[in-house]
C-alpha positions in Angstrom: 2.4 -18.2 11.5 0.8 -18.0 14.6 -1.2 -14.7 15.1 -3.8 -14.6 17.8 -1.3 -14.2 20.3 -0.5 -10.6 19.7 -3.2 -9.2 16.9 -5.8 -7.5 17.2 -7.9 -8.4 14.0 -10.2 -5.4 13.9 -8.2 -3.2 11.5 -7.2 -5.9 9.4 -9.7 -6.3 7.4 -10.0 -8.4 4.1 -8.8 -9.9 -0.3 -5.8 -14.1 -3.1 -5.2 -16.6 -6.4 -5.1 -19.3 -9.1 -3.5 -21.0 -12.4 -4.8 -22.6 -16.2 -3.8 -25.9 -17.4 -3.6 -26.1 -20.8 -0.4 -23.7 -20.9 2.8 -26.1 -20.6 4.8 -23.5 -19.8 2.9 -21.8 -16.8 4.3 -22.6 -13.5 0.5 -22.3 -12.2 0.0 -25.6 -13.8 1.7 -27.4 -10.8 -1.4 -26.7 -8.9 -3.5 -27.9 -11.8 -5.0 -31.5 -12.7 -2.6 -33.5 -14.8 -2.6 -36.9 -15.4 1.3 -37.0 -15.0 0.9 -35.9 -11.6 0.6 -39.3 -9.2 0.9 -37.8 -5.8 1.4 -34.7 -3.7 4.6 -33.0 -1.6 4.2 -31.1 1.5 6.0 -29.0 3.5 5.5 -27.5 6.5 7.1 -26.9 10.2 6.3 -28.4 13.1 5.6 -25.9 15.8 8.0 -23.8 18.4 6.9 -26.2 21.0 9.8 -28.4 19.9 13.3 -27.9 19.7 13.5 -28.6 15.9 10.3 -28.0 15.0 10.9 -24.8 13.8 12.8 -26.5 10.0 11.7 -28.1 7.6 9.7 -31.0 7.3 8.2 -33.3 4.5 6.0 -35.8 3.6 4.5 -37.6 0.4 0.7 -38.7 -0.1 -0.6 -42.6 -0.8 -2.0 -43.4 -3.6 -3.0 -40.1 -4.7 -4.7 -39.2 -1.9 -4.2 -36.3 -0.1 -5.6 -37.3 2.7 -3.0 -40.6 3.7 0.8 -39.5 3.9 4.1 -40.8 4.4 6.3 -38.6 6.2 10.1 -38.7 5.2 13.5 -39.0 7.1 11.4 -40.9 9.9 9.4 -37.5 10.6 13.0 -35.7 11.1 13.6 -32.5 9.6 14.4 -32.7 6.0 16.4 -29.7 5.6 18.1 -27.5 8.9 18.5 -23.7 8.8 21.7 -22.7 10.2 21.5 -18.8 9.1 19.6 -15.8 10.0 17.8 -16.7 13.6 18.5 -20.5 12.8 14.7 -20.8 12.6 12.0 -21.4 9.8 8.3 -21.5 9.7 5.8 -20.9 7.2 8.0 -22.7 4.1 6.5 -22.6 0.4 7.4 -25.2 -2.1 7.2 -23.0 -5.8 8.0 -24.7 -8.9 9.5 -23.3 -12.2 7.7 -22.7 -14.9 9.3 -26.0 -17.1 9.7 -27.7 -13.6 13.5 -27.6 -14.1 13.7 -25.7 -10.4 11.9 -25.8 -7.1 12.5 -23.7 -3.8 11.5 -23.6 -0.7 10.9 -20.3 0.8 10.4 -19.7 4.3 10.1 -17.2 7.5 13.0 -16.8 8.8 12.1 -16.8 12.7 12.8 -19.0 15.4 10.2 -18.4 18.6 11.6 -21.9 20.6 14.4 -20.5 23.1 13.1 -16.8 22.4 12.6 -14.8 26.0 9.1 -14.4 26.2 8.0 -16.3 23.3 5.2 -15.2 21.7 5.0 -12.2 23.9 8.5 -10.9 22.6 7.5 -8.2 20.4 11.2 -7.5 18.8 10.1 -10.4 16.4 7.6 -8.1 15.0 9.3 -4.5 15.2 12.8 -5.9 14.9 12.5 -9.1 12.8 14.2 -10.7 10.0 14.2 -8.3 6.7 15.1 -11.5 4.8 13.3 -14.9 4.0 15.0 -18.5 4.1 16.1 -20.1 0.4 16.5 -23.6 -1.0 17.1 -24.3 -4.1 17.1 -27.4 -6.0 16.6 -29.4 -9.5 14.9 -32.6 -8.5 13.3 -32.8 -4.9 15.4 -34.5 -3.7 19.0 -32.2 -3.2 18.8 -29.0 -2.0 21.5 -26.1 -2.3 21.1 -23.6 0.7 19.8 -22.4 3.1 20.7 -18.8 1.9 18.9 -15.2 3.3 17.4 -13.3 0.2 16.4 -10.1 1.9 13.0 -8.5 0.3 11.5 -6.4 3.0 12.8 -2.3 3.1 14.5 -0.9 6.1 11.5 0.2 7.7 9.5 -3.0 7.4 9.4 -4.4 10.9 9.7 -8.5 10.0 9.1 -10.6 6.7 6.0 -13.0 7.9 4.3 -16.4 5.6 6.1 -15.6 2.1 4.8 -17.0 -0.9 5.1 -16.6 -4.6 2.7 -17.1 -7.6 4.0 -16.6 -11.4 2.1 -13.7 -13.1 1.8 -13.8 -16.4 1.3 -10.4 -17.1 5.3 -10.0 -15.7 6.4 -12.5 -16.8 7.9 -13.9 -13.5 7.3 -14.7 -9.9 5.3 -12.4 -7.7 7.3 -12.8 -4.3 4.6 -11.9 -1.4 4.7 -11.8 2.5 3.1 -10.0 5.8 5.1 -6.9 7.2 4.7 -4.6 10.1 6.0 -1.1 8.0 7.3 0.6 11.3 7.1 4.0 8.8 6.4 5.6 6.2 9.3 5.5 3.6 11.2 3.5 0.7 7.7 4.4 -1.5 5.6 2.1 1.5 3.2 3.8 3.9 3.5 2.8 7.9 1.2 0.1 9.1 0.7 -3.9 8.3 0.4 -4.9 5.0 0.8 -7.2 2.2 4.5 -6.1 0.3 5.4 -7.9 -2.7 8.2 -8.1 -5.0 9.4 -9.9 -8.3 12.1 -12.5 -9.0 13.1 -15.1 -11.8 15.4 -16.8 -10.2 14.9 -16.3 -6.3 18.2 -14.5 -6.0 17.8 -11.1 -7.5 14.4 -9.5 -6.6 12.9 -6.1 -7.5 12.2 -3.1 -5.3 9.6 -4.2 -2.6 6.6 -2.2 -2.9 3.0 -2.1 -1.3 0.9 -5.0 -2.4 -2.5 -5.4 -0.4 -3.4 -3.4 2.8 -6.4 -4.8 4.7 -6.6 -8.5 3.7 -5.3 -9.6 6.9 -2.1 -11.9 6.8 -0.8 -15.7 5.9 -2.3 -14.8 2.2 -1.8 -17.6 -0.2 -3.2 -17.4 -4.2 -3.8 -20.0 -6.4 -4.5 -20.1 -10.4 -8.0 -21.2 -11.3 -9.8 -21.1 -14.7 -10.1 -19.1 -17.5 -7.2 -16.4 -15.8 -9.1 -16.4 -12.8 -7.2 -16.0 -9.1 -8.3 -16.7 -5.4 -6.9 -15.6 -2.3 -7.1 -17.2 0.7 -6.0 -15.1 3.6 -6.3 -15.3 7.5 -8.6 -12.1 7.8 -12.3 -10.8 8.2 -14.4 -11.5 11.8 -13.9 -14.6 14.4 -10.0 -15.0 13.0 -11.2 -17.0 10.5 -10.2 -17.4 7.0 -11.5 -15.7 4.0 -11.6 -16.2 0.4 -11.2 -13.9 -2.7 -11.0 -13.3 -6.4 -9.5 -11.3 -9.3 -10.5 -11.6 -12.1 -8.0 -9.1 -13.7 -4.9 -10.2 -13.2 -2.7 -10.2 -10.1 -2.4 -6.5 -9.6 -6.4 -6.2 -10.7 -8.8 -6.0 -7.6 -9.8 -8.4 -5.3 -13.6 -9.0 -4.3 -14.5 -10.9 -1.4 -16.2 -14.8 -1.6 -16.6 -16.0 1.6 -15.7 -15.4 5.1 -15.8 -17.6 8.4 -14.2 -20.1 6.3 -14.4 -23.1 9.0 -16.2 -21.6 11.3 -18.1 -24.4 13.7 -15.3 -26.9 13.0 -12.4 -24.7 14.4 -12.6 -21.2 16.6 -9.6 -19.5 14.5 -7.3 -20.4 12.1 -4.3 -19.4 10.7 -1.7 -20.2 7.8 -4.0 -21.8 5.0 -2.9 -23.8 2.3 -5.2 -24.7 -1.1 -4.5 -26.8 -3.9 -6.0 -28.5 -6.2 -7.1 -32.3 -6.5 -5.0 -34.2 -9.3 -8.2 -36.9 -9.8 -10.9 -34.4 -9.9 -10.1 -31.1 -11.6 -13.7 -29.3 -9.7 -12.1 -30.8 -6.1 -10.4 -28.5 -4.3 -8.1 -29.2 -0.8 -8.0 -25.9 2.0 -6.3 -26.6 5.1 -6.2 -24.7 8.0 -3.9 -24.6 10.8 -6.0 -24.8 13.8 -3.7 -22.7 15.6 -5.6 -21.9 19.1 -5.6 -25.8 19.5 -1.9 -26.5 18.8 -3.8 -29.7 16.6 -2.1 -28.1 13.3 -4.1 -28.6 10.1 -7.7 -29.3 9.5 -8.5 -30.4 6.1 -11.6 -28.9 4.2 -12.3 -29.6 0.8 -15.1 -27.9 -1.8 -16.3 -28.5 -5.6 -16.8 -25.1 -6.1 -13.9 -22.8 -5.5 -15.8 -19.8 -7.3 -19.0 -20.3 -4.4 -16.2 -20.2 -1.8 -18.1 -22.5 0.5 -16.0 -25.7 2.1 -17.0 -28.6 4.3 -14.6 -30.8 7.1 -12.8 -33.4 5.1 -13.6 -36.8 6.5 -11.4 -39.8 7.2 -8.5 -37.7 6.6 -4.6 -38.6 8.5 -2.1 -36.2 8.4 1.7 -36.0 9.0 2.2 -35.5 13.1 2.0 -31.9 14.4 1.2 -30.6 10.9 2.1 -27.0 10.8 1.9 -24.2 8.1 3.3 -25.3 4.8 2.3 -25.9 1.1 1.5 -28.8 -1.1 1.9 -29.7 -4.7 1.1 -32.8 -7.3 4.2 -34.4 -8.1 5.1 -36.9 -10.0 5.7 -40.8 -9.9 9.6 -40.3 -10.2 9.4 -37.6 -8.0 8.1 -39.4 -5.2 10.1 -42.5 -5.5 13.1 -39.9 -5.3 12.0 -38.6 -2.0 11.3 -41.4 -0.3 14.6 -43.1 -1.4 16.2 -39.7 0.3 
């Protein structure tokens, strides 16, 4: 989600997550090392500066490597949005816990065509309450696209959702970035992190306040041992920063790192993290290199816990690669998607 253009980062200020392996039945264990995973999905949008770039878009890695990709449908869109502003940006790929499900879940926002563009402020005061579904059992078919709506009345727009399965519930902590015009529905004015809970991506709890002043485009992952990071757009330069809990989801966050690609990039926005399927220490953080209009820069660190990553090397994308999210797949799973 691109920020810079109308944000002022100085009162956002900072706190993300992580999954086991050896629990078969803990979702988190798509982002984990497995030696049944041969390859990667990803995806991501392409940027308001094209007529359909605002839909989804996918592509499949080489050989394992998440650094060489194949894009499908001949870099077309994969799947169209025809409801709610008949935009998407921002998608997340999230995986069931037994890997019977997946969904794509996305911003519903289209900036290409809008008066003003980026300047338009009704996006952020009068934006979509919902987010953008999919729904499918293999990859490959999708059902949708439907609106779930999650933000309250008073929220001013539904920004970069995500969703992590917490353990302690029992089901999947829905998450996104909100304007809260004012106070009411239990959630105090101002911008903030509002979450909710689902099973099933169709009926969701209440929202409620989740994080207030760790800036915007969080995403968590599952690490060790019941151990979360949070990787967030937030802290000084508009840069990314990192943190833990190590208390559960709705424990506290302490900060890692900050200026999280700072020399390689001068801001970033909508990162992505995941973990490598060779090389259970590797860890992959892109970073859409937003003030460029480049798209993702690749980083890459052996130890998530110090927080500290270097510029990936030799590393070829999919054209214009936008916000999105990856995760290991399978050797049936990519032969199904690339025969789509």
């Amino acid at each position: 989600m691109r920020a810079s253009a109308y944000f002022s980062w100085a009162f956002l200020l900072s706190p993300i997550w992580a999954a086991p392996v050896s629990e078969p039945t803990n979702p988190c264990l798509t982002r984990q090392t497995s030696t049944s995973f041969t390859d990667y999905a990803y995806v991501y949008f392409t940027g308001e500066g094209y007529s359909n770039g605002e839909q989804v878009y996918m592509a499949v890695s080489n050989n394992n490597d998440p650094n060489q990709w194949t894009t499908l449908k001949n870099g077309q869109p994969y799947l169209t949005t025809n409801v709610g502003t008949k935009g998407i940006r921002d998608p997340s790929l999230i995986v069931a816990p037994d890997r019977s499900k997946f969904w794509i879940i996305a911003t519903d926002l289209k900036v290409n065509g809008l008066p003003g563009g980026w300047s338009n402020t009704d996006m952020q005061t009068k934006g979509s309450k919902s987010i953008v579904v999919w729904e499918s059992t293999n990859l490959r078919n999708w059902s949708g696209p439907r609106l779930a709506k999650v933000s309250p009345d008073n929220a001013g727009m539904t920004w970069a959702p995500d969703a992590i399965w917490d353990p302690a519930r029992n089901a999947f902590m829905v998450y996104w970035t909100s304007s809260v015009l004012s106070t009411g529905n239990g959630i105090t004015a101002g911008w903030k992190t509002l979450r909710c809970y689902t099973n099933d991506f169709v009926t969701f709890t209440k929202p409620e306040e989740y994080l207030v002043g760790y800036g915007m485009d969080n995403t968590i992952t599952a690490g060790d041992n019941g151990v979360f990071y949070m990787i967030s757009k937030n802290g000084p330069n508009g840069l990314i920063q990192e943190n833990v809990a190590t208390n559960g989801l709705s424990g506290g966050w302490k900060k890692v790192s900050e200026n999280i690609g700072q020399g390689s990039l001068p801001s970033g926005e909508g990162p992505l993290i995941f973990r490598d399927n060779k090389d259970r220490n590797k860890w992959h953080l892109w970073i859409d290199n937003n003030t460029k209009g480049t798209g993702y820069m690749p980083f890459e660190t052996y130890n998530i816990a110090g927080g500290q990553y270097t510029k990936t090397q030799n590393s070829k994308l999919p054209a214009n690669p936008r916000h999105g999210y990856v995760i290991p797949i399978t050797a049936a799973e990519r032969s199904a998607l690339l025969s789509s």
